[in-house]
N, C-alpha and C positions, 0 to 999 in steps of 0.2 A: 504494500500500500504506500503510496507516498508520501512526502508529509503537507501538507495544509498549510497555507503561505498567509500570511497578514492578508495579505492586499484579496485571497480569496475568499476567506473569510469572514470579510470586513461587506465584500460587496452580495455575499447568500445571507450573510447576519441581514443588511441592510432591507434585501427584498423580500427575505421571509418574515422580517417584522412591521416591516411598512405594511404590508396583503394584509399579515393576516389582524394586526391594530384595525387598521380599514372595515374588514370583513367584520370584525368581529363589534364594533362598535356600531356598524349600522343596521345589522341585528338586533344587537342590544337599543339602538335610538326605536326601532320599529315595534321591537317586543313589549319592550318596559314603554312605550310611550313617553319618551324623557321629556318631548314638548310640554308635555300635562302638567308632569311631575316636576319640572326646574322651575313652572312657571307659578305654582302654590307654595303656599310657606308649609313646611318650615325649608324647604331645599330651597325656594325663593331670594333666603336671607343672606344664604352663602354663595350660591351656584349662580356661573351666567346666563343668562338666557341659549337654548343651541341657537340662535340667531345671528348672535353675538358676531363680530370679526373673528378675533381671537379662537373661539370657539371651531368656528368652520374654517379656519386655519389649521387643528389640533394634526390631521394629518400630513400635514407639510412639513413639519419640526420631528415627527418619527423617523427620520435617515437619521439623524443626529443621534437619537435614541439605541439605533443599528450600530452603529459605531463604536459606541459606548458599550455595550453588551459585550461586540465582537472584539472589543480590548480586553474586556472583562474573560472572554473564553478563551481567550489566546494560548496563555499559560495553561488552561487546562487542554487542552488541544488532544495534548496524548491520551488525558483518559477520558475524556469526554468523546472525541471525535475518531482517534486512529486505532482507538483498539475494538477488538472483536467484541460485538456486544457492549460497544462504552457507550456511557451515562446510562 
């Protein structure tokens, strides 16, 4: 097996957390009906509206996120990613 580069790393960390943040948040916005729910109190008092910029921005700033992780697993590499059966 060979070994697993930064820069490979960094760009499968990037797009399997970009999808699946994406995926799995507009699930979650449709299921829980989050419009309903951020726009009553008591989540009103904390939460922004999903209308919000910032808000419909959230999946923009997840590569950044990719990055981070894929630093984070670097160092585990070998037993997370190159062994038989790792993680």
């Amino acid at each position: 097996m060979s070994r697993i580069t930064l820069q490979s790393l960094v760009v499968k960390t990037v797009v399997v957390h970009t999808v699946t943040y994406f995926v799995a948040g507009v699930l979650a916005y449709w299921l829980n009906d989050y419009e309903t729910a951020y726009a009553r109190p008591p989540l009103s008092y904390f939460m922004r509206p999903t209308t919000d910029r910032i808000v419909m921005a959230g999946p923009l700033f997840q590569p950044i996120r990719g990055v981070i992780f894929a630093l984070a697993f670097h160092p585990l590499r070998t037993v997370l990613l190159e062994r038989r059966r790792g993680g």
